[in-house]
Structure formats: structure tokens, C-alpha cells
C-alpha positions as CSV (number, residue, x, y, z in Angstrom):
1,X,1.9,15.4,2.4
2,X,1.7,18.6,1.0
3,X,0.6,20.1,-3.0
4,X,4.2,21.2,-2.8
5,X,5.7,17.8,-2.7
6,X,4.0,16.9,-5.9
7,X,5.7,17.3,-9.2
8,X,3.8,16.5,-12.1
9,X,4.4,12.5,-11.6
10,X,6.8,12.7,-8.9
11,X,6.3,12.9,-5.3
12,X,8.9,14.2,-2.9
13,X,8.9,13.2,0.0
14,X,11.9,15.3,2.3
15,X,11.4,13.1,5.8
16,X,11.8,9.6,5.7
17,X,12.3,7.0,8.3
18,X,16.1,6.7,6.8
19,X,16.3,10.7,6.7
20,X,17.0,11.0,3.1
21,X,14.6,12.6,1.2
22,X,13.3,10.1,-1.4
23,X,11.6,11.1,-5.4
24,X,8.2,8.2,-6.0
25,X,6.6,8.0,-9.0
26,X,3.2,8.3,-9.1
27,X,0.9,5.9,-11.3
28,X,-1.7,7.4,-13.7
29,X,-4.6,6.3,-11.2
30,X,-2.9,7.6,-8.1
31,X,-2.4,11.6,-10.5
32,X,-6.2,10.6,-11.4
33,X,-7.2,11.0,-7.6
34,X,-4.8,14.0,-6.9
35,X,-6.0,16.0,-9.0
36,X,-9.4,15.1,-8.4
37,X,-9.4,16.2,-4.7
38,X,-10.0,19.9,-3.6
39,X,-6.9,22.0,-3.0
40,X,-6.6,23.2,1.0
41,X,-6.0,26.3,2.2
42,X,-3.5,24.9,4.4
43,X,-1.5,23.3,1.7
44,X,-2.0,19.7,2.8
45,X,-3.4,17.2,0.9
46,X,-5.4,15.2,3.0
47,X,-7.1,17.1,6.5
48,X,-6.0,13.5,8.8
49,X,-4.1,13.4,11.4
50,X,-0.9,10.9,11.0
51,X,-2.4,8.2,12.9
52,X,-6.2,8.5,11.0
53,X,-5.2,6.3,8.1
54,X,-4.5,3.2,10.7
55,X,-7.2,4.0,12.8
56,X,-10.1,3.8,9.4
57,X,-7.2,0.5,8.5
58,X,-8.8,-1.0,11.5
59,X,-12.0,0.4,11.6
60,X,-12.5,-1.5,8.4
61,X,-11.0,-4.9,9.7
62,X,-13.9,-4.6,12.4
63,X,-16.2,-4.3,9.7
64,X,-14.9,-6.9,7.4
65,X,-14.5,-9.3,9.8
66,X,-18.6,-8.8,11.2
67,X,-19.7,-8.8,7.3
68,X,-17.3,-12.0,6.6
69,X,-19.0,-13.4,9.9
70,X,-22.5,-13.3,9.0
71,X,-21.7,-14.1,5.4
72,X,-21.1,-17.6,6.4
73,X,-23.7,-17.9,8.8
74,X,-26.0,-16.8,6.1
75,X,-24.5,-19.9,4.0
76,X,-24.5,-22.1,6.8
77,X,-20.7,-22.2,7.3
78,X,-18.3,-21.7,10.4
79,X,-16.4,-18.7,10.3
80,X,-12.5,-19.2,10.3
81,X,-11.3,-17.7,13.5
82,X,-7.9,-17.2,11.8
83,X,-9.6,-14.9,8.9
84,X,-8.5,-11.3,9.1
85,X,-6.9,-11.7,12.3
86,X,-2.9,-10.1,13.0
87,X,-3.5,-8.4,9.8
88,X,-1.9,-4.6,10.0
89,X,-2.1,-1.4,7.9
90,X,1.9,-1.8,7.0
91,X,1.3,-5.5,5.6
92,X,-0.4,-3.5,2.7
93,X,3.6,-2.4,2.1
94,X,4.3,-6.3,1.7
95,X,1.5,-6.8,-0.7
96,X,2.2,-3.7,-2.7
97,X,5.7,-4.8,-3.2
98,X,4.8,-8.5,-4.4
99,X,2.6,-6.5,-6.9
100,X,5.4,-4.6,-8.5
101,X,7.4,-7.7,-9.1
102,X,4.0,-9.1,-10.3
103,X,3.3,-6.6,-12.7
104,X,7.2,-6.9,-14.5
105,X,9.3,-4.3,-12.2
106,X,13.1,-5.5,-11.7
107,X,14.6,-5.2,-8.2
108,X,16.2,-1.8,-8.5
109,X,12.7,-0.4,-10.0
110,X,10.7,-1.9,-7.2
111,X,13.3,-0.6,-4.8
112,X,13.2,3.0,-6.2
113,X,9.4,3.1,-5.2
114,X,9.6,1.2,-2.2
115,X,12.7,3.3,-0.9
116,X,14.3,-0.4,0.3
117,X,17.8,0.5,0.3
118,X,19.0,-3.4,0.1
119,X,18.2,-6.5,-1.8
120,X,18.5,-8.0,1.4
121,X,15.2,-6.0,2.9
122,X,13.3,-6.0,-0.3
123,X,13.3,-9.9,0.0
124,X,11.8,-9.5,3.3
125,X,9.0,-7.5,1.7
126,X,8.3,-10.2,-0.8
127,X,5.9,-12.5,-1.2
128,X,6.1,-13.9,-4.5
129,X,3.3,-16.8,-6.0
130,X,4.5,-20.0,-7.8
131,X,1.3,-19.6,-10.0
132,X,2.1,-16.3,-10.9
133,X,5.8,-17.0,-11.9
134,X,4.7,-19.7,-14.3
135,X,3.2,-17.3,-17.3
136,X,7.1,-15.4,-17.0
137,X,8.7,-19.0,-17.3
138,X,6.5,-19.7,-20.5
């Protein structure tokens, strides 16, 4: 990602997986930490290499899964062997996207920042709660 991409609330992103460059909005927190950060001589945002972000994604897991570990030996418990395991960086997409319809976003919003291009694949990226669907019911 380069400064250039970003405009104002927008980012543009020209390569995508489907090859059509795609416009995402930007939240007030996510501008917050934009223009927080340092600007590169470069022109990039963020000094990683592409694969970086998954490799700290499972760096973390490791480290969650040791602290989660001695948690419950510190409170007597077993640890589940099933916590935090199969868990990858591009699940956060699938949480994200159950979020949006959380927080009141119709299909064709969620879509626009997803970049889903069907109804048919957004449903496959969501994981909507019972509980959460009963405060919109009333």
C-alpha cells in the first residue's frame, strides 16, 4: 500500500485478486492510525514484506496459545487442545464481515468494503449470531 492510494477516506487499491481496481472506505480509527504513522521515503506505508503480516498472525497464535496454556494451569484447569488451533490470518476476513452486518451495514454496503462480488460469496463469509439478531427483531 502506498500514501498515493489514500484519498482522504478512500483507499484505492489498483491490484486485486479479481483484477479490478476496487475504492474502500476507511473508518475514522483506521484515518486515526494513518495519519499517525511516519511518511516513507519510499512512498510505502508500512516497511513489511507481503508475507510479514501472516508470519507476526502466527507469531502471535504461538504466543496466545503458551499464555492461554499456563493460564489454566495457573487455575488448575486442562487446556482445550482444540483452542486456537486451524485458526488463519484470512479468518480475520470472516469475522470482519460478520461485524459489518453486526454493526447495521446492508449486503451491498458490506460488499462494497469487502470487494465480494456476489451475494452468493458474501454468505460464505458470514457468520452471523442468533443473540445478536434478537435486539434488530425487537
Amino acid at each position: 500500500m502506498r500514501w498515493e492510494h489514500l484519498d482522504g477516506k478512500v483507499l484505492r487499491v489498483p491490484e486485486t485478486k479479481t483484477g479490478e481496481p476496487r475504492r474502500v472506505p476507511l473508518s475514522s480509527r483506521a484515518q486515526a492510525v494513518l495519519d499517525a504513522l511516519p511518511r516513507r521515503l519510499d512512498g510505502y506505508v508500512w516497511g513489511i514484506r507481503a508475507d510479514s503480516i501472516t508470519q507476526a498472525f502466527d507469531r502471535a497464535l504461538r504466543r496466545a496459545r503458551k499464555d492461554y496454556e499456563a493460564e489454566c494451569r495457573g487455575a488448575s484447569g486442562k487446556p482445550d487442545p482444540r483452542m486456537l488451533t486451524g485458526l488463519r490470518f484470512h479468518d480475520l476476513r470472516h469475522e470482519a464481515t460478520s461485524r459489518l452486518f453486526e454493526k447495521g451495514l446492508n449486503p451491498m454496503q458490506v460488499a462494497a468494503i469487502t470487494g465480494h462480488k456476489t451475494l452468493q460469496m458474501l454468505k460464505r463469509y458470514t457468520h452471523l449470531r442468533a443473540e445478536d439478531l434478537v435486539g434488530l427483531l425487537g
